[in-house]
Structures are given as C-alpha cells and as structure tokens.
C-alpha positions as CSV (number, residue, x, y, z in Angstrom):
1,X,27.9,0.1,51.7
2,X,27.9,1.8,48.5
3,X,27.7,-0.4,44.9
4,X,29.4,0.6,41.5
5,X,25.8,1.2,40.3
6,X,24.1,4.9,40.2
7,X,20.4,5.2,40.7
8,X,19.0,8.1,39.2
9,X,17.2,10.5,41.7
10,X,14.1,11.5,39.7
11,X,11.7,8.9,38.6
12,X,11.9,7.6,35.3
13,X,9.1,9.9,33.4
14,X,7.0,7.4,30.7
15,X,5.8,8.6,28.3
16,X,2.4,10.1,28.0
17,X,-1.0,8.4,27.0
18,X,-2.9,8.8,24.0
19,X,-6.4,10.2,24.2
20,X,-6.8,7.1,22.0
21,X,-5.9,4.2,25.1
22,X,-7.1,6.5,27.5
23,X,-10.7,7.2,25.9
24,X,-11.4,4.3,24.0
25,X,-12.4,1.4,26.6
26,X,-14.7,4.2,28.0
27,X,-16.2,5.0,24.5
28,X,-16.6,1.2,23.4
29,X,-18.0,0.6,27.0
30,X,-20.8,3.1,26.7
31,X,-21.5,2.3,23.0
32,X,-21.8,-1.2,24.5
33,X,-24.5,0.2,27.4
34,X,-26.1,2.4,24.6
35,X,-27.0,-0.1,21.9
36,X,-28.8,-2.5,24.8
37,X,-30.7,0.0,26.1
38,X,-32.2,0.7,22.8
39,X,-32.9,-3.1,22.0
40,X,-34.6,-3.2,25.3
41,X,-36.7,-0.4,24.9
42,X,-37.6,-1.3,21.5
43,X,-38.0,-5.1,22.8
44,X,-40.2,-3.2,25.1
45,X,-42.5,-1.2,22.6
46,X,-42.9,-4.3,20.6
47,X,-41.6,-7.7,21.5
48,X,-38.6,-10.3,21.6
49,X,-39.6,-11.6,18.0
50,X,-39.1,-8.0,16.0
51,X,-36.2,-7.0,17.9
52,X,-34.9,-10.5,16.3
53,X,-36.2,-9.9,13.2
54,X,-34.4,-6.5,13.1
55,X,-30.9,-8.2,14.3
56,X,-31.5,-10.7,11.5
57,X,-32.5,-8.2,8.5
58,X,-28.8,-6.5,9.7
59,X,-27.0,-9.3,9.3
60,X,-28.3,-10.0,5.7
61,X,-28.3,-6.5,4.4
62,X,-24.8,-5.5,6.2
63,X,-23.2,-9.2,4.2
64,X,-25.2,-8.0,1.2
65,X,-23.4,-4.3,0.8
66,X,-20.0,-5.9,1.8
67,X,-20.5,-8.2,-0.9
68,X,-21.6,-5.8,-3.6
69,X,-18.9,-3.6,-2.3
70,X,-16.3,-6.2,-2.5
71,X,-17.1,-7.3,-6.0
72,X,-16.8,-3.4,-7.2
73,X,-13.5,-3.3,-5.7
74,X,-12.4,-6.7,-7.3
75,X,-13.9,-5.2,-10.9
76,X,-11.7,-1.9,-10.1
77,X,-8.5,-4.2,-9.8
78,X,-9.1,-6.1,-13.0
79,X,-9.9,-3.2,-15.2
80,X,-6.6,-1.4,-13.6
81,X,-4.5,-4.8,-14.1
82,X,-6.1,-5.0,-17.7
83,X,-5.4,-1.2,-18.9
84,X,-1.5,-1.7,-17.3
85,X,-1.0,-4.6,-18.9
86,X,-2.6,-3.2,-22.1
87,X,0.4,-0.4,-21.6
88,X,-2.0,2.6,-21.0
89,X,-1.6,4.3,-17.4
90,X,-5.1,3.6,-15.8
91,X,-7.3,6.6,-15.6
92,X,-9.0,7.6,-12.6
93,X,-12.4,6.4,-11.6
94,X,-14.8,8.5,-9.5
95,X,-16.9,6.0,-8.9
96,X,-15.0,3.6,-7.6
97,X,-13.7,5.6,-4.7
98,X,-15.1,4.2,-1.4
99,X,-15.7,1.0,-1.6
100,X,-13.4,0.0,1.6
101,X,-16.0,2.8,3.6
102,X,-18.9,0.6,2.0
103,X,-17.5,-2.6,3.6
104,X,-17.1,-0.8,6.9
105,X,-20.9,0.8,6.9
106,X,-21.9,-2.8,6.3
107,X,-19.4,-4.0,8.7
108,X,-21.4,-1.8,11.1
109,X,-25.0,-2.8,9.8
110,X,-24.0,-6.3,10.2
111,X,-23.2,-5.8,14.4
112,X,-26.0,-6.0,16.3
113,X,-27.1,-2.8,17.4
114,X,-29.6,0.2,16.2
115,X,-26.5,2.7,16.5
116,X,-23.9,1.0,14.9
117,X,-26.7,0.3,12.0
118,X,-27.7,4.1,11.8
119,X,-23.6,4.9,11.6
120,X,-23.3,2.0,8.9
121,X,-26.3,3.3,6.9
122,X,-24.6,7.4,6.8
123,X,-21.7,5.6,5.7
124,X,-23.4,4.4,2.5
125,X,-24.1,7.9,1.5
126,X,-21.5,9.3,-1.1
127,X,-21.4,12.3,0.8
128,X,-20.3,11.3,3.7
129,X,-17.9,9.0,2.4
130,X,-16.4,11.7,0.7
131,X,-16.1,14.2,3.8
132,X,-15.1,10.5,5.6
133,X,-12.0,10.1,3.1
134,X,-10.9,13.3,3.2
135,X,-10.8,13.6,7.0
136,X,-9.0,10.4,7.0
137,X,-6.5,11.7,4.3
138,X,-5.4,15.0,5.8
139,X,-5.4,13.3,9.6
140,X,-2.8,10.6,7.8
141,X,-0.5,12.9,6.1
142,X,-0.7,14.9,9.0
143,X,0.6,11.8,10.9
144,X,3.4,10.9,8.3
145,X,4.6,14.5,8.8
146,X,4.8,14.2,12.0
147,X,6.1,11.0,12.7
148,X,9.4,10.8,14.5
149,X,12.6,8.9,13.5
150,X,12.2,4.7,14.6
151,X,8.4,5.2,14.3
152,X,6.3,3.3,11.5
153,X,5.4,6.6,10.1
154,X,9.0,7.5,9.4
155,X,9.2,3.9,8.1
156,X,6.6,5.0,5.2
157,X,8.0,8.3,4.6
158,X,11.3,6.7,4.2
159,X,9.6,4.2,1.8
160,X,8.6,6.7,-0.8
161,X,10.9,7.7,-3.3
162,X,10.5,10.6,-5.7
163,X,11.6,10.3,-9.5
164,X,12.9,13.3,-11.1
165,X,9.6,14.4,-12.9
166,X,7.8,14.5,-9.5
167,X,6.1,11.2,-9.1
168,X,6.0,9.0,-6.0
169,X,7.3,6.0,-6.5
170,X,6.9,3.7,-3.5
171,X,9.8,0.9,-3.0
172,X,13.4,0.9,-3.2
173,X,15.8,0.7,-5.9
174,X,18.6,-2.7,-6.3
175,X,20.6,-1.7,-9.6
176,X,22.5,-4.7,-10.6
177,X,25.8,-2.7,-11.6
178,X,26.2,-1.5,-8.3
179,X,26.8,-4.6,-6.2
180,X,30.1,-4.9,-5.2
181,X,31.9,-8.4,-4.9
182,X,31.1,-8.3,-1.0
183,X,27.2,-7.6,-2.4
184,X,26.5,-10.9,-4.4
185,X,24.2,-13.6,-3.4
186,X,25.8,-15.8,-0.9
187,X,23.1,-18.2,-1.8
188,X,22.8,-18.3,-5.5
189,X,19.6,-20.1,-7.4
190,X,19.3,-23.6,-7.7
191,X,19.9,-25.0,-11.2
192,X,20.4,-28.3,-12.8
C-alpha cells in the first residue's frame, strides 16, 4: 500500500564540517595533555611548592595586565567621548591599538599552564599584536565577503551603509517624513 507521501531516494546530504568542530576538541584535548606534562616534569625537577608558586605568580601578573589593559581602554573611550563631544572628530591613536590582545595574553597568563603563559607573554609584544590584528582583520573581511545570504556575516554587511562621500556609516536610517499613516506608532509615549 502506497501513501500520498514521496520519500526521496538519495540520502539527505548535511552539510559539511568545519575544520573548526572537527579539529578543535582534538587541539584543546592535547593542549590539555601538554600543559600537565610540563607541570609534572617541572614538579619533578623541583617540587610541588614552585610549581605552586609559579601558578600563583600567573594569576597575579595575568589580573595585573588585564587590568592595566582595561584601564587604557577605558582612558581611550573617555578621551574619544570628550573630543566628540567637544565637536572635533577624534584622531587616531597608535598607541592605543591592542589593548583587547593585551586582555587576552593576560587572559592566557592567568590559566594555569606554562604554554598558555608563554602564548600570553608573545601576545604582550607590540609586534606580534600587530601581525595578530592584521591576521585577524584580513581573515574577517575575508569572511564578510564571503558570507552567504541568511548568515550573520550577510547580516553585518547589510548593516553598513555608505554616505555619498565614502564613509561607512554603520546603522540604519528612520526619516520621520517618510512614515506613512499605516507607519506611525501604534503605541504612542506616555504623557500627562
């Protein structure tokens, strides 16, 4: 007896992994194997008490560049809010690039581990940061580019709007004299 319903005769295909999901348990897992092995053997050169003293001196010097990082991005804001409001457009700042890869090296100095703390120490130098960013930059265009329709990155690309003299402006335009009758507020403000 035969239904109304077709089934299809291939299998339906899903779609394929990322390298991300595929490789990244594995990666974590032997990151995870990695940094015990070197606390044992340095537990092993030395003893239990220095292998805790070098865990503890992470913690404090990983919360101490998060902080100083945090309090340069915070002064960045101000003096940005300050020269807007002051009517100037706020000039560019060299040295206040990187400050969200300085939180992240001391992210990584504060997690226990003698990797992890080498990879959050390389990320303090500006160097690195800079080659860091600019990976990250061209991999994230790259992305948007890319991005298909219904995807997040299409969501961002759709976000961007570009004024006549070039500029980005990020956010969408509501002009008041276009609203139609059908348009208006069903909800208008409260007032007394």
């Amino acid at each position: 007896m035969t239904t109304g319903a077709h089934t299809p005769s291939h299998p339906a295909t899903r779609p394929r992994r990322s390298r991300l999901r595929t490789f990244l348990p594995l990666g974590a897992a032997a990151w995870l194997v990695l940094e015990i092995w070197l606390l044992t053997l340095v537990a092993g050169a030395s003893n239990g008490l220095v292998v805790f003293l070098v865990l503890l001196a992470g913690v404090v010097l990983g919360s101490v560049i998060i902080k100083r990082a945090g309090r340069r991005a915070f002064r960045s804001l101000q003096e940005t809010l300050r020269q807007q409001q002051g009517g100037m457009t706020p000039a560019a700042r060299p040295n206040s690039e990187g400050n969200g890869l300085m939180m992240l090296g001391g992210l990584l100095v504060m997690i226990p581990g003698l990797v992890s703390d080498a990879a959050g120490l390389l990320l303090l130098l500006p160097p690195v940061q800079k080659a860091v960013s600019r990976y990250a930059e061209r991999t994230f265009e790259r992305r948007l580019r890319a991005a298909g329709p219904g995807t997040l990155g299409d969501a961002f690309r759709q976000a961007r709007m570009h004024r006549p003299d070039g500029k980005v402006v990020p956010g969408e335009v509501i002009r008041d004299d276009e609203r139609g009758p059908a348009d208006q507020d069903p909800h208008p403000p409260l007032t007394r």
